[in-house]
C-alpha positions as CSV (number, residue, x, y, z in Angstrom):
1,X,0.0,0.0,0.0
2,X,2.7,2.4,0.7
3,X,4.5,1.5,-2.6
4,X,1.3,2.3,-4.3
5,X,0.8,5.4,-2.3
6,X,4.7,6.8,-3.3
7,X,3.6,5.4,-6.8
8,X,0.9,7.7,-7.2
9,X,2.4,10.8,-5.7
10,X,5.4,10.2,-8.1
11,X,2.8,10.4,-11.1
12,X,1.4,13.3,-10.1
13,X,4.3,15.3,-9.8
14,X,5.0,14.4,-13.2
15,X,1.7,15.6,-14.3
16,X,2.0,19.0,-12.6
17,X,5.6,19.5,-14.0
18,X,5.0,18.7,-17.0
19,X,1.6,21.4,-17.5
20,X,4.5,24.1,-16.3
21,X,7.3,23.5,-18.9
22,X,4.5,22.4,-21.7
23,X,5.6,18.9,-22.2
24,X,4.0,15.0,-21.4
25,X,5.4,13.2,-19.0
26,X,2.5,10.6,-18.8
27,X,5.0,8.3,-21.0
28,X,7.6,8.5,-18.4
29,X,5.5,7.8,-15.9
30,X,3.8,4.7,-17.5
31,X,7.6,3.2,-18.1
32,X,8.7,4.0,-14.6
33,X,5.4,2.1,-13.4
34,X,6.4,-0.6,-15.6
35,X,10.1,-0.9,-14.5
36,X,8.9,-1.4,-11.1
37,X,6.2,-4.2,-11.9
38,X,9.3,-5.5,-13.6
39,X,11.5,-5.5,-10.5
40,X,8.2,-6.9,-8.2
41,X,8.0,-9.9,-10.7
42,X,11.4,-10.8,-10.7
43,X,11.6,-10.9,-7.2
44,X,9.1,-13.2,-7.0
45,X,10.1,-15.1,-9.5
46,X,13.5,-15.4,-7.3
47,X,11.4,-16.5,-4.8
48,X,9.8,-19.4,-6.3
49,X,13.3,-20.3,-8.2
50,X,14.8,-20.1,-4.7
51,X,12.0,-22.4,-3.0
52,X,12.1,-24.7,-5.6
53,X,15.6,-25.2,-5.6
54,X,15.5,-25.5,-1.8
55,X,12.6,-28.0,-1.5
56,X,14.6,-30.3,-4.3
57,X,18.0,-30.1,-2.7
58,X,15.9,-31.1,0.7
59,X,13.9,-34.1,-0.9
60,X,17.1,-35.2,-2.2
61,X,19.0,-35.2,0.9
62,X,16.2,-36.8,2.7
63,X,16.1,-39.6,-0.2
64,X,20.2,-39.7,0.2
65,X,20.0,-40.4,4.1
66,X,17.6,-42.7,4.0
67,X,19.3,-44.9,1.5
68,X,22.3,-44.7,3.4
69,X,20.4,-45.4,6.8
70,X,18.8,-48.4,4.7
71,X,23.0,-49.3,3.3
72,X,23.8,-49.9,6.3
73,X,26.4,-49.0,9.7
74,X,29.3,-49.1,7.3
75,X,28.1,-46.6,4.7
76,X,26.8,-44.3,7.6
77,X,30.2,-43.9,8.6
78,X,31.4,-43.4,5.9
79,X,28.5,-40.3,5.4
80,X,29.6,-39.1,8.9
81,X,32.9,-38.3,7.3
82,X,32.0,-37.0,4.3
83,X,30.0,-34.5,6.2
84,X,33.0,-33.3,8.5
85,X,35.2,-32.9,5.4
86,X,32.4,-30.7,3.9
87,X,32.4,-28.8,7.1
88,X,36.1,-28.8,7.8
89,X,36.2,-27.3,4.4
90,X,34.0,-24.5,4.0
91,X,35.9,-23.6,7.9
92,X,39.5,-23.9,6.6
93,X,37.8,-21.2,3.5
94,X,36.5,-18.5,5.8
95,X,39.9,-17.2,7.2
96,X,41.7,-18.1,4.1
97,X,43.8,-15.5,2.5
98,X,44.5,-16.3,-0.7
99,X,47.5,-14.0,-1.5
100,X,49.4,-14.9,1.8
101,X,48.5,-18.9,0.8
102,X,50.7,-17.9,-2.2
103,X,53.8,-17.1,0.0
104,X,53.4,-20.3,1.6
105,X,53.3,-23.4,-0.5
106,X,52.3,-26.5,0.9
107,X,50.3,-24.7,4.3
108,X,46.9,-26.1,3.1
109,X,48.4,-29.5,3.1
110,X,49.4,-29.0,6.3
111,X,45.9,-28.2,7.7
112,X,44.2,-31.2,5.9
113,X,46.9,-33.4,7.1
114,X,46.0,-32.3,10.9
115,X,42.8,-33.5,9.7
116,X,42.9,-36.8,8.6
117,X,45.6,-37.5,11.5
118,X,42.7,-36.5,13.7
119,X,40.6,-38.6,11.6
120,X,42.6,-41.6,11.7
121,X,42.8,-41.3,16.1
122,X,39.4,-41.2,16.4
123,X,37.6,-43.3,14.4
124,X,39.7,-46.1,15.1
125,X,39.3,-45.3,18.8
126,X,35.6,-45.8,18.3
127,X,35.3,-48.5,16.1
128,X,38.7,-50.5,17.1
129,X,36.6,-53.0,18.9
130,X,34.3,-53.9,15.7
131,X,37.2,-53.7,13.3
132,X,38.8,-56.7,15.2
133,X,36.4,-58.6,15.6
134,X,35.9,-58.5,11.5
135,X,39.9,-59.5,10.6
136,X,39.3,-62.1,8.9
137,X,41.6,-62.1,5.5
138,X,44.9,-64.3,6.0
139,X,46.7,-61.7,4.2
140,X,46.1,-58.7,5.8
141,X,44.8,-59.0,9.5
142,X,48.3,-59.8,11.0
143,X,49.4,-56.3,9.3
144,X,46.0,-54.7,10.3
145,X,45.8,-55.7,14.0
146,X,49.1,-54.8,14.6
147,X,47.9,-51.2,13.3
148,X,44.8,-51.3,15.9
149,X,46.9,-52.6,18.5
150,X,49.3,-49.5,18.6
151,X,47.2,-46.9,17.3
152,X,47.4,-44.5,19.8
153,X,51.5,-43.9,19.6
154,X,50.4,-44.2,15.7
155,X,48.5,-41.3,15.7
156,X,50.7,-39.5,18.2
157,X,53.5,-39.6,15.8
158,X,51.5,-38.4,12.8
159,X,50.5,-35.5,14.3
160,X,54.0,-34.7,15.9
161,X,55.5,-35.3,12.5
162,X,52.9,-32.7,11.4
163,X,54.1,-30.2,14.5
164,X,57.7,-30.8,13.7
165,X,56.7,-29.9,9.7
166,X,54.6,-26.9,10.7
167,X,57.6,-25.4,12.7
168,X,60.0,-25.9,9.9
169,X,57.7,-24.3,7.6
170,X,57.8,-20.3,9.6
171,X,59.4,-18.2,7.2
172,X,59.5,-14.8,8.0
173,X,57.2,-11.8,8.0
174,X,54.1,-14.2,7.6
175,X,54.6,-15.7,11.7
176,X,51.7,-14.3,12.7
177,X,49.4,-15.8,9.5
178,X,50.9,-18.8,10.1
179,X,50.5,-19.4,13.5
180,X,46.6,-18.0,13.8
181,X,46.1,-20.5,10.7
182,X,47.8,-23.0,13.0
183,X,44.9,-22.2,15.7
184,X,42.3,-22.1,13.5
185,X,43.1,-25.7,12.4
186,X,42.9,-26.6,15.9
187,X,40.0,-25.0,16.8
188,X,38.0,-26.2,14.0
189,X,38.9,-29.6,15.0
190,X,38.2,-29.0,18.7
191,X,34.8,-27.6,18.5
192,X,33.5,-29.2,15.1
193,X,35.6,-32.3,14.1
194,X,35.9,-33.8,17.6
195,X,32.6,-33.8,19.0
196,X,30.5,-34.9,15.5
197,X,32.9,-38.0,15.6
198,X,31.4,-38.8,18.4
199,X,28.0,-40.2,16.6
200,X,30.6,-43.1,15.2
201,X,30.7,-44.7,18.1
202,X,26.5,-44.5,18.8
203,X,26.0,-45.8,15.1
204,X,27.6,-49.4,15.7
205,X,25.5,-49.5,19.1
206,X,22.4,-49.4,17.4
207,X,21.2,-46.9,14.3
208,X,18.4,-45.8,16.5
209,X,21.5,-43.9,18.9
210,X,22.1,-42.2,15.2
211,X,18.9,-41.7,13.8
212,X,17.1,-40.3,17.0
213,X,19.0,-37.5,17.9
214,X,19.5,-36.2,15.1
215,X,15.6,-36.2,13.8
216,X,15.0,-34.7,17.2
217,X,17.5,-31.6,16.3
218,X,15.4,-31.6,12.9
219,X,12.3,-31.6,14.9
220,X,12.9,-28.7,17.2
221,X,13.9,-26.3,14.8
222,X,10.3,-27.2,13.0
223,X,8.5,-27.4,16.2
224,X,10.1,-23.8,17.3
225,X,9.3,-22.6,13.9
226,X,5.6,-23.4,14.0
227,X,5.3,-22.3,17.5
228,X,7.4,-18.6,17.1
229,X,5.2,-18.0,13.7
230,X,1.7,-18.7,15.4
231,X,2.2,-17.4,18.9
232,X,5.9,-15.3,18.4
233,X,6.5,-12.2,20.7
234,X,9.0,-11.9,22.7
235,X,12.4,-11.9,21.3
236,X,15.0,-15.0,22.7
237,X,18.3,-13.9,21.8
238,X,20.0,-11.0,19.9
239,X,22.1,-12.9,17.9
240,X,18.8,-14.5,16.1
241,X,16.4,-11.5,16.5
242,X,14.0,-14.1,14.6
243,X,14.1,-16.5,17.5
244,X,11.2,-15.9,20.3
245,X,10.6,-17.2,23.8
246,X,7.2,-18.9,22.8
247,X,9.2,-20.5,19.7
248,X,11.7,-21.8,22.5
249,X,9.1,-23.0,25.0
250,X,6.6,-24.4,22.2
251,X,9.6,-26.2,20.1
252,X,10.2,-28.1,23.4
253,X,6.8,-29.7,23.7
254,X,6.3,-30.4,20.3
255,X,10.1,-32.2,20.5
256,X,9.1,-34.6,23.2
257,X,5.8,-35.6,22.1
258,X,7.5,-36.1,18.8
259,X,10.5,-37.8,20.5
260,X,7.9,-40.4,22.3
261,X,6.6,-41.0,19.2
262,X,9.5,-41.4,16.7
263,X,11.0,-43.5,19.5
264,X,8.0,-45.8,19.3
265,X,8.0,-46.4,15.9
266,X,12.0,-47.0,15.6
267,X,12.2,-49.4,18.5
268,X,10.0,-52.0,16.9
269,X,12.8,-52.3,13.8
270,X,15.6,-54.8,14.7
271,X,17.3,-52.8,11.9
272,X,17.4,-49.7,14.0
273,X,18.0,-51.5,17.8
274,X,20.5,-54.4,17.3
275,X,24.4,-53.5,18.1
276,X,26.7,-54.3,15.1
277,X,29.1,-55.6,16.8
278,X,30.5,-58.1,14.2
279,X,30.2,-62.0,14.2
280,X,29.7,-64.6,17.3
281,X,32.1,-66.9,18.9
282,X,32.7,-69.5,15.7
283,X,33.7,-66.6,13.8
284,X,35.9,-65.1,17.0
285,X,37.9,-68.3,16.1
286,X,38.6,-68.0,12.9
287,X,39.8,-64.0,13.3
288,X,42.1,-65.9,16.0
289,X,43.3,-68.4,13.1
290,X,43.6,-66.1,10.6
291,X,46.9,-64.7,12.0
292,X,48.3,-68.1,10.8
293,X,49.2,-68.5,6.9
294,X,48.6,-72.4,7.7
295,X,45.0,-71.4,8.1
296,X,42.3,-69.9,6.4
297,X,39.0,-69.2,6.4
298,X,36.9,-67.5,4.3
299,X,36.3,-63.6,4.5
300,X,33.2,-62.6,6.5
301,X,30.8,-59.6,5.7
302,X,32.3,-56.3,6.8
303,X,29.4,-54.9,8.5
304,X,27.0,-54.8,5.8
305,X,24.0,-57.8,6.8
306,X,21.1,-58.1,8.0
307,X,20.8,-57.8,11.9
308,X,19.1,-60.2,14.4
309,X,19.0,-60.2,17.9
310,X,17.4,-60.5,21.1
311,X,16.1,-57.3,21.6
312,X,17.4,-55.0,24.6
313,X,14.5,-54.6,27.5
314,X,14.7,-51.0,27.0
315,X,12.9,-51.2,23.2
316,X,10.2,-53.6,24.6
317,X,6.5,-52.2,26.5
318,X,6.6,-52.4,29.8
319,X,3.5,-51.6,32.3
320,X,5.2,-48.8,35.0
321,X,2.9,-47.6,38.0
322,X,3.2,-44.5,39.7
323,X,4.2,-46.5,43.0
324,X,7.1,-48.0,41.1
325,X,8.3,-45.0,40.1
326,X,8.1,-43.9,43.3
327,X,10.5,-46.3,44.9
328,X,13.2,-45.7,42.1
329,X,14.0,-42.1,43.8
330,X,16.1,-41.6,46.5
331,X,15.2,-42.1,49.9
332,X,15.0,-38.4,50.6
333,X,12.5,-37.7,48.0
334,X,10.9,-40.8,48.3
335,X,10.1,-39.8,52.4
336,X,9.0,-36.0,50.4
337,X,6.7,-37.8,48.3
338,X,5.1,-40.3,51.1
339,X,4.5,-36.9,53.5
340,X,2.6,-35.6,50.7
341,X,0.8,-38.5,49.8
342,X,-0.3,-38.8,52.8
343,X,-2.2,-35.6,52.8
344,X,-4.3,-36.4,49.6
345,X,-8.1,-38.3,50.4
346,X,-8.2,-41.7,50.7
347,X,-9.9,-41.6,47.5
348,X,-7.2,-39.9,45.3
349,X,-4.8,-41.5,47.0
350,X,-6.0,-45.3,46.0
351,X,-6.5,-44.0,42.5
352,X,-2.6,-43.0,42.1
353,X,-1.5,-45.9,43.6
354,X,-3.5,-47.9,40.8
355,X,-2.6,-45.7,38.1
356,X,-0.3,-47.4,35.6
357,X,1.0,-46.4,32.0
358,X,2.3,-49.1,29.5
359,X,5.3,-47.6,27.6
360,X,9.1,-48.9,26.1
361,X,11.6,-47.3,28.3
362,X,13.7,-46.1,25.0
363,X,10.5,-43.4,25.2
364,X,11.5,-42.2,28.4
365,X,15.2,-41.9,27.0
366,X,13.8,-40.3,23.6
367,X,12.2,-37.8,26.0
368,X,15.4,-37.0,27.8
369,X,17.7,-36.5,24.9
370,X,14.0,-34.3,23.2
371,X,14.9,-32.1,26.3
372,X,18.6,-31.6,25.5
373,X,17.6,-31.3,21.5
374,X,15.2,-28.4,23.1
375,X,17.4,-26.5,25.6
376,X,21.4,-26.4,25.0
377,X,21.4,-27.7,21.8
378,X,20.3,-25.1,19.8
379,X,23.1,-22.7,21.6
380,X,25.1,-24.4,18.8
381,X,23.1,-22.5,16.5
382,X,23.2,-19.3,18.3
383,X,27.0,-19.7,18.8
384,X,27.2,-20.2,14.4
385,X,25.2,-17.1,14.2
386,X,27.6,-14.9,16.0
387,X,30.4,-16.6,14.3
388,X,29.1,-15.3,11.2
389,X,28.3,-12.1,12.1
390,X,31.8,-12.0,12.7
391,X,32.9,-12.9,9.5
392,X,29.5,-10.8,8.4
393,X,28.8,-13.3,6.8
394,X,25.2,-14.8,5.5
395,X,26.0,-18.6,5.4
396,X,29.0,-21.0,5.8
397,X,28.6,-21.6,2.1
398,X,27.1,-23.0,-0.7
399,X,27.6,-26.5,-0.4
400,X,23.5,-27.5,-0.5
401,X,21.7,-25.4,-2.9
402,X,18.9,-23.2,-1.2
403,X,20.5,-24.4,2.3
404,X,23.6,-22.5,2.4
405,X,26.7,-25.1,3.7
406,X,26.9,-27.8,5.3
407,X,27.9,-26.5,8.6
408,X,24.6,-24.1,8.4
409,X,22.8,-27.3,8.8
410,X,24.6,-29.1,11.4
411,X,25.6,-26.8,13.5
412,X,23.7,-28.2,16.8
413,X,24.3,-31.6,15.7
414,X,28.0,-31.3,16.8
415,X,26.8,-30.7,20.7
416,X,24.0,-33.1,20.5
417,X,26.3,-36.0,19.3
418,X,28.5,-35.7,22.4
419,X,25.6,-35.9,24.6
420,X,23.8,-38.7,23.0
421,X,27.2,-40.9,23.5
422,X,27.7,-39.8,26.4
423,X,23.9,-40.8,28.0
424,X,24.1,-43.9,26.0
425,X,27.1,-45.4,28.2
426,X,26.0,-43.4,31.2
427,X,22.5,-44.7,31.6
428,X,21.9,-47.2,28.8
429,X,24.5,-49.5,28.0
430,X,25.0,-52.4,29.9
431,X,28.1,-53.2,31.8
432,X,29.5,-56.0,29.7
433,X,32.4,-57.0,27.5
434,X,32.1,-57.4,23.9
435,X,33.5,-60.2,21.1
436,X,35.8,-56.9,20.7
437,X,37.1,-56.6,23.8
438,X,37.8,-60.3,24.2
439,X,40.1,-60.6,21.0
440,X,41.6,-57.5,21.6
441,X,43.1,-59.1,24.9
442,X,43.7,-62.6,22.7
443,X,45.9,-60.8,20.4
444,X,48.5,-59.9,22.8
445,X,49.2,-63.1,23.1
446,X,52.1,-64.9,21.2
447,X,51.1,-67.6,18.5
448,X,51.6,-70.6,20.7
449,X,49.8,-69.3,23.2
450,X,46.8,-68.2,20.7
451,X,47.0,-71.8,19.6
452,X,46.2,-72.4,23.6
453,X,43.4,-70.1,23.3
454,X,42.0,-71.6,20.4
455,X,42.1,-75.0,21.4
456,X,40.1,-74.4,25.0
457,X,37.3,-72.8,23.3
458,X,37.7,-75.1,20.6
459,X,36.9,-77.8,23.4
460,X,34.8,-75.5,24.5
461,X,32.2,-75.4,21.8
462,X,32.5,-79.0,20.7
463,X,31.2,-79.6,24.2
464,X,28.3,-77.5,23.2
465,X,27.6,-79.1,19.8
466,X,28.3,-75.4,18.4
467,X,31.0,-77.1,16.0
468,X,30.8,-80.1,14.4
469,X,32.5,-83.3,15.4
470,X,34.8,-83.8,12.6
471,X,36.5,-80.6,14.3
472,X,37.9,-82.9,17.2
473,X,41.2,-84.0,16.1
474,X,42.3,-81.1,14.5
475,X,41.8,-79.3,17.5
476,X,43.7,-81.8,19.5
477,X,46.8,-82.2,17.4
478,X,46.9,-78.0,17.5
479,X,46.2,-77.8,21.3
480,X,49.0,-81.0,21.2
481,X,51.6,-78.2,18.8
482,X,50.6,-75.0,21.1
483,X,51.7,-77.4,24.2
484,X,55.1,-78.2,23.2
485,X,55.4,-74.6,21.6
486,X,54.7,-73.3,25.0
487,X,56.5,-76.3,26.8
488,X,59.8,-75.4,24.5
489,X,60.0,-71.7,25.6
490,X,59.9,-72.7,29.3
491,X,57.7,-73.4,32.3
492,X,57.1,-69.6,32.4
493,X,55.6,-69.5,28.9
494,X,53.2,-72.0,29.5
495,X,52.0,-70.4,32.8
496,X,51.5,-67.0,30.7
497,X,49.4,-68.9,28.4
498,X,47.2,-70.1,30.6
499,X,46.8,-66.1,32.3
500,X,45.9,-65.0,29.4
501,X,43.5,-67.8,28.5
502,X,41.5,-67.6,31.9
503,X,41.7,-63.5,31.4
504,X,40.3,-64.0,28.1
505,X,38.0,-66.3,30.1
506,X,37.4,-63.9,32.5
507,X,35.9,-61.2,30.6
């Protein structure tokens, strides 16, 4: 209306102007009138390209990630990584100077080395476990586990190899670049790299440890949206002036009712609940074997089958009352809660106690982790705002068309990842060892003594009828070598090998 307004005042000034000098300015009018019903069309006509282009790029993500989800743990991972070095990238860009690059040669390297050094510590600290359990190829595994084995000092070396090259690299009059590059690097993988690696570890316990918290991210940006647009007042934060406290509040309800749900619905696939945690004891012994040249077995699935399992209590209904809830708090809140109980009527008081709900405790978790999705996660938003204001800058990038970059999209993902691992083996998993952590202590034996190994569970399982028969006297005339192995390197050897078979045992 006001355009129109200024529209029409424009025109007549032209009219009056041009009855005092004697000429028609209706023709200028009508083409200024039509330049500007140019400009409104082309700006919606931006908008619609824009939408379009941002409502394809998001259907084909959402298409992408579920084919991945449907590929599999190992193709996951391998997403996961994809998606820091997309992040990493558009980072490493911002503070970039191109011309004092020039001076340098060889500094990018440099940062993308510090990189996949970080890379190759953590994911191998996450997954070690599950890439044991899976060596099965005769030619590679010895090579392999001796590379999981001492990964640490590995990784240690890389990166000092990386300090040593850094320092040898200062030339002079470009310290100060250098070195706030050198920061940068670090920072990037501090705050960004570190924490998103974090979701490896949750993927092999069960996609649902993936899948969950990061839909529930998804969810409360919607859930905030829809709430701040229909009852949005009161501004939240300055660095998101769009943000409002009745977004806030109303994205956090609409989270954990969604988080209930969603949790519901994922917790009756087997897909989504069982651990990968690579093959069961048969195939324990032949990773064991496959150290030995003399014998092979043929290479197992890396990670990409079907899943079966006994599902965990925690994805299953369960009937709770409000009485045994009560006596899971401590005993000073449970003597709280009887004082007030005991002033309610009789009546009320009877009906509480019978009150019951029937509900899969990986609800009650979903709700927990909706709270944190709701609350401190999307500070990681807030904090990428200010970081670009800083840079005054509109996006990371331009990585997803219509999105912006990658690190626009995933910004709270970074924080949520470290507290979804970190609540999963606080409060969820159970306190047990894994096929992992049982071959990782059988490979620090020596061969004879493996042999050992091999030969008691071989017993083992023959006892069980888990191997078949025929299996007898090979296992006897190895347990028969491994003896006189052990017997030939002394008394002392033969003790070791049976410590390290009863704390293989013992696990």
């Amino acid at each position: 209306m006001r355009r129109n307004n200024s529209t029409s005042r424009r025109r007549e000034r032209l009219k009056i102007a041009a009855s005092e000098d004697g000429t028609d300015r209706d023709t200028e009018a009508e083409a200024t009138d039509k330049e500007q019903e140019e400009t409104v069309q082309e700006k919606q006509q931006k908008r619609v390209a824009s939408l379009r282009t941002r409502t394809v790029s998001t259907v084909a993500m959402i298409a992408g990630f579920l084919g991945v989800i449907y590929a599999g743990h190992v193709p996951l991972v391998f997403l996961v990584l994809g998606l820091q070095y997309l992040i990493v990238k558009e980072l490493f860009m911002m503070a970039r100077v191109a011309q004092k690059d020039r001076k340098v040669p060889g500094f990018r390297a440099q940062q993308w080395y510090f990189f996949f050094v970080a890379a190759f510590y953590l994911y191998l600290r996450f997954i070690k476990n599950n890439l044991l359990v899976e060596l099965t190829s005769s030619k590679y595994a010895s090579a392999f586990a001796w590379l999981l084995r001492r990964h640490t000092i590995m990784a240690y070396s890389l990166y000092m190899a990386g300090f040593v090259a850094f320092v040898l690299s200062l030339k002079k009059g470009m310290y100060l670049y250098q070195f706030g590059q050198y920061a940068w690097t670090h920072m990037i993988l501090l705050t960004i790299f570190v924490p998103s690696s974090f979701f490896v570890s949750n993927i092999f316990e069960g996609l649902i440890w993936f899948l969950l918290p990061c839909a529930l991210i998804i969810t409360n940006d919607i859930m905030a949206y829809l709430a701040g647009y229909a009852w949005g007042r009161t501004p939240l934060i300055k660095l998101s002036p769009k943000k409002t406290w009745e977004g806030f509040i109303g994205g956090f309800f609409g989270t954990v009712v969604c988080a209930a749900l969603l949790a519901n619905v994922l917790s009756r696939f087997k897909w989504m609940t069982c651990p990968r945690q690579g093959m069961q004891c048969a195939a324990l012994l032949a990773n064991v074997l496959s150290r030995f040249k003399w014998m092979t077995y043929p290479r197992q699935d890396l990670s990409m089958g079907r899943l079966d399992c006994t599902p965990d209590p925690i994805y299953s209904p369960n009937t709770y009352t409000l009485q045994a809830v009560a006596e899971q708090l401590p005993p000073a809140l449970l003597d709280v809660a009887a004082a007030v109980a005991a002033q309610l009527p009789a009546g009320l008081r009877q009906w509480l106690a019978g009150l019951s709900v029937t509900m899969r405790p990986m609800e009650l978790h979903a709700m927990v982790l909706a709270a944190f999705a709701s609350f401190v996660a999307p500070f990681g938003g807030f904090f990428g705002s200010g970081f670009k204001r800083a840079f005054k800058m509109k996006d990371f990038g331009d990585t997803i068309p219509g999105h912006g970059g990658v690190t626009d999209r995933f910004d709270c993902q970074m924080i949520m990842a470290v507290f979804a691992y970190l609540y999963y083996w606080n409060y969820v998993a159970a306190p047990a060892a894994s096929l992992g952590d049982a071959l990782e202590v059988a490979l620090r034996l020596e061969q004879p003594e493996l042999l050992v190994l091999w030969g008691r569970l071989g017993n083992l399982l023959l006892g069980e009828g888990l191997l078949p028969g025929d299996m007898e006297p090979a296992l006897q005339a190895a347990l028969a070598a491994a003896n006189s192995s052990a017997a030939a390197a002394g008394r002392w050897g033969l003790r070791k090998a049976h410590a390290g078979v009863h704390a293989a045992a013992g696990l």
